[in-house]
Structures are given as C-alpha cells and as structure tokens.
C-alpha positions as CSV (number, residue, x, y, z in Angstrom):
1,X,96.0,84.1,25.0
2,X,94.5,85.7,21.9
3,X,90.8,86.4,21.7
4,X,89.0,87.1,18.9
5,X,85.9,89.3,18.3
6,X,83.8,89.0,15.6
7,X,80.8,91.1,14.0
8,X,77.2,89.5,14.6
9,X,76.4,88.5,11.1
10,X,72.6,86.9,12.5
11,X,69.7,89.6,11.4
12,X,67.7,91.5,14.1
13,X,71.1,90.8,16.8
14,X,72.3,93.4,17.8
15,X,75.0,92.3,21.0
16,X,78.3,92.3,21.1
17,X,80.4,89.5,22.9
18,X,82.6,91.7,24.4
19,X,82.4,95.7,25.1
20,X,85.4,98.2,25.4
21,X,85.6,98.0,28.9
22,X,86.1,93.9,28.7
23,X,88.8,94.1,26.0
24,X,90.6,96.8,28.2
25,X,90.8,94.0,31.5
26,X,91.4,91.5,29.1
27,X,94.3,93.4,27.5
28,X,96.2,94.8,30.6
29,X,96.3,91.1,31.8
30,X,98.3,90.5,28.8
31,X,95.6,89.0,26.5
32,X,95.8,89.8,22.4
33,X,92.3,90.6,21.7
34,X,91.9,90.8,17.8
35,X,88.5,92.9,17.2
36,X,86.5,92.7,13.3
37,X,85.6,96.2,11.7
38,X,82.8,97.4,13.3
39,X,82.1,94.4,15.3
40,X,80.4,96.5,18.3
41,X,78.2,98.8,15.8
42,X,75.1,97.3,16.6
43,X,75.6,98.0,20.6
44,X,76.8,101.3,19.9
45,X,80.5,100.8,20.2
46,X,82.9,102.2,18.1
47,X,85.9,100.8,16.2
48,X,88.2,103.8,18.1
49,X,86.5,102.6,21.4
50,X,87.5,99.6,21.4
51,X,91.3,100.7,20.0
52,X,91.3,102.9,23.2
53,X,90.6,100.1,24.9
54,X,93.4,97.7,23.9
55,X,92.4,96.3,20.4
C-alpha cells in the first residue's frame, strides 16, 4: 500500500500525521510511504529522520 504524508498547511498546527517511528513499522511491513519536504517540521522531526526511518 502506498501512504502519503503531507505538510500541515493550516496556521497555528503544528502535528504531524505520522512520526519516524510510524513510517519505520509501516515500511518494514512492506508499505511505500511517500513523505513532503519538511512535512514533520512543526513536531520537530526532520526530513533525514524520517529517511532513516523508511521514507
């Protein structure tokens, strides 16, 4: 299944629908999840976090 991530666009939001740790289960189950640029910035995740993790 692919999954998509996007970036919170809504002002004052600053959650992310899925963190690293999510997209890493998701991925070793065999799950595509496809992540936009700096989609976790506002929770404090990184871009390279979540490519460590599998996206």
């Amino acid at each position: 299944v692919n999954i998509g991530l996007p970036r919170e666009v809504k002002d004052n939001e600053f959650r992310v629908g899925l963190v690293p740790a999510g997209v890493h289960a998701l991925s070793k189950d065999g799950h595509q999840v496809l992540i936009e640029s700096n989609a976790g910035e506002g929770s404090g995740f990184s871009d390279e976090e979540y490519q460590a993790a599998g996206g």
